[in-house]
Residue frames as qw, qx, qy, qz and C-alpha x, y, z in Angstrom:
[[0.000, 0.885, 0.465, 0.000, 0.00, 0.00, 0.00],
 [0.279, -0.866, 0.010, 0.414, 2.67, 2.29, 0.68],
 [0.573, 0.090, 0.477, 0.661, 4.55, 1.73, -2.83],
 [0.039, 0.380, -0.257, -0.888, 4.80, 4.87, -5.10],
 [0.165, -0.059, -0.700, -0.692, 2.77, 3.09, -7.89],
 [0.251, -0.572, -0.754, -0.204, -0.36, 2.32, -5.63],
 [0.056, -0.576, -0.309, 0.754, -0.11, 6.00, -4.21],
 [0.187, 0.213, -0.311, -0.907, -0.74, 7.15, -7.71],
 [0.237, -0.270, -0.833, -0.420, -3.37, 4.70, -8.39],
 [0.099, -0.675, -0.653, 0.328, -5.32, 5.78, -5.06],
 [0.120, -0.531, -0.271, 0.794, -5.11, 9.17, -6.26],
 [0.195, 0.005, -0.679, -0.707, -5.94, 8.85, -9.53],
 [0.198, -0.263, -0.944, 0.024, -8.66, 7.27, -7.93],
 [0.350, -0.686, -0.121, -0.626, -9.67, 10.46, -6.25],
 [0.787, -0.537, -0.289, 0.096, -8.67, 8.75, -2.34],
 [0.263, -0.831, 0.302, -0.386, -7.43, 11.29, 0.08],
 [0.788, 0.006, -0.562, 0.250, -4.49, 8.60, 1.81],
 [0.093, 0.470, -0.224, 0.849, -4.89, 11.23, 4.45],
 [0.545, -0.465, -0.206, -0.667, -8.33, 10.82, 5.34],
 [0.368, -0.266, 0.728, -0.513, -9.81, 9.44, 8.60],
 [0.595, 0.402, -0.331, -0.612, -11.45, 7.50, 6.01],
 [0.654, 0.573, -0.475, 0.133, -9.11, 5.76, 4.14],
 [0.160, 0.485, -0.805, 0.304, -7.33, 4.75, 7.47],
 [0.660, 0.028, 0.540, -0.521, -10.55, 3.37, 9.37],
 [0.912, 0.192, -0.216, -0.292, -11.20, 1.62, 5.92],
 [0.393, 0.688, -0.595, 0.134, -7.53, 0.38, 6.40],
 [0.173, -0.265, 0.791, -0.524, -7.73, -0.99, 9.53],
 [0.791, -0.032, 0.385, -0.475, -10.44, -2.72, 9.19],
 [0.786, 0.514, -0.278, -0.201, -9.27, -4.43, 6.24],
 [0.313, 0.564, -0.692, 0.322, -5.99, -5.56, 8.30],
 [0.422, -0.265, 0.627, -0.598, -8.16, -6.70, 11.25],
 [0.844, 0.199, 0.248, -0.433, -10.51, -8.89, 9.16],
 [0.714, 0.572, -0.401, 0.039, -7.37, -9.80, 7.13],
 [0.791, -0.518, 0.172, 0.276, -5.47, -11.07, 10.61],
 [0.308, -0.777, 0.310, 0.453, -2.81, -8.16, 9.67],
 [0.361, -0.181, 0.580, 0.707, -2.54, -9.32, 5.89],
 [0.349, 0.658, 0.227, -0.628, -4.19, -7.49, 3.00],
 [0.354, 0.198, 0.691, 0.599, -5.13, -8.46, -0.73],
 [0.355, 0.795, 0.418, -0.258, -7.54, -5.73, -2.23],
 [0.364, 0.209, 0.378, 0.825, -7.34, -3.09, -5.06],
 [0.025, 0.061, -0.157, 0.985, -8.38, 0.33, -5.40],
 [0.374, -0.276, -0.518, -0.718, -12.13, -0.28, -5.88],
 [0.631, -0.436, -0.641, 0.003, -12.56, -2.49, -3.33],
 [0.386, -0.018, -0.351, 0.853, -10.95, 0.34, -1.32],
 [0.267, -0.091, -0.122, -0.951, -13.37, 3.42, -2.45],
 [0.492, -0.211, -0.748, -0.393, -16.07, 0.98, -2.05],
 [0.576, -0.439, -0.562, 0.399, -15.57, 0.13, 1.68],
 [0.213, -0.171, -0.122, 0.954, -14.43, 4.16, 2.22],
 [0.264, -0.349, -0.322, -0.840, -18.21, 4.90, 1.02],
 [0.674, -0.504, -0.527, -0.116, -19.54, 3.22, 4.09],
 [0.612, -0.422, -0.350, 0.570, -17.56, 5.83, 6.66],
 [0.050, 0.957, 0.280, 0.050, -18.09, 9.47, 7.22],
 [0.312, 0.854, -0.267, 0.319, -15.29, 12.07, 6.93],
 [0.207, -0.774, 0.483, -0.353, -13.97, 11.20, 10.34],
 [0.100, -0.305, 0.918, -0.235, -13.31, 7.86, 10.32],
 [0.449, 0.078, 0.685, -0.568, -16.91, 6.61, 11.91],
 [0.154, 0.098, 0.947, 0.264, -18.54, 3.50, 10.52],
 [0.424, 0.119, 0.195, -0.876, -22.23, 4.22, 9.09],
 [0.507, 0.191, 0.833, -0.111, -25.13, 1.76, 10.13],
 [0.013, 0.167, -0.618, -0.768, -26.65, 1.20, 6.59],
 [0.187, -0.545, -0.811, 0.097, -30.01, 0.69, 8.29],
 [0.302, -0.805, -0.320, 0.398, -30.10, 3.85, 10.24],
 [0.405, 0.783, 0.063, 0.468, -27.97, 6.17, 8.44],
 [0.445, -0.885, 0.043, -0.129, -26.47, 6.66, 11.67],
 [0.594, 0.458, -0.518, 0.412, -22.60, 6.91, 13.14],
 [0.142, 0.466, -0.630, 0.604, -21.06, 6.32, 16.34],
 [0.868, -0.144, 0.067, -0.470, -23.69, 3.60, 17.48],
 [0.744, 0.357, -0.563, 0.046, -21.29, 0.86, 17.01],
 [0.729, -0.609, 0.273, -0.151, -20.52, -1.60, 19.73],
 [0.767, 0.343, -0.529, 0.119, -17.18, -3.15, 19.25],
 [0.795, -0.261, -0.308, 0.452, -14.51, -4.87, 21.06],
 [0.438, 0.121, -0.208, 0.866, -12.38, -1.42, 20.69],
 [0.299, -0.476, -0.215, -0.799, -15.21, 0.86, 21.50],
 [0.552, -0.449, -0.689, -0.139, -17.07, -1.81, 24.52],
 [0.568, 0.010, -0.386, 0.727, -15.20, 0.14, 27.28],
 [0.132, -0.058, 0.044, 0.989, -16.00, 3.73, 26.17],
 [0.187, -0.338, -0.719, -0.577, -19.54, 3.32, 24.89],
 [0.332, -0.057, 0.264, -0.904, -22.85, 5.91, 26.50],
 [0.182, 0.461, 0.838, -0.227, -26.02, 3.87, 27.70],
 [0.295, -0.079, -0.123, -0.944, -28.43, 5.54, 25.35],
 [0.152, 0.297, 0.819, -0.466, -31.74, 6.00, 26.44]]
């Protein structure tokens, strides 16, 4: 991911390798990949349409963010009422 030729291909792509995006998409992709990764740019922009500017996963039910219960989150998470 960090080669010179797939930085021009994500940007050609239009993907911000900046974004809180792009790294939330990243991580997940390493986490579900147990720390190895096979994808390509599409499959990249694809997954980076399902997370709002800052990172935060959105439920595709609810249109909603920061509702997620995870393992990294189980700690920190507000009792909504």
């Amino acid at each position: 991911m960090n080669s010179s030729s797939v930085q021009k291909q994500l940007k050609e792509a239009g993907i911000d390798t900046n974004s809180k995006k792009y790294k939330a998409v990243l991580s997940e992709m390493m986490k579900n990949g147990n720390g190895a990764m096979f994808t390509n740019v599409q499959a990249i922009k694809n997954l980076m349409s399902q997370y709002d500017k800052n990172g935060d996963w959105i439920d595709p039910n609810t249109g909603l963010t920061g509702l997620a219960v995870t393992d990294e989150n189980r700690n920190s998470y507000k009792h909504i009422i």
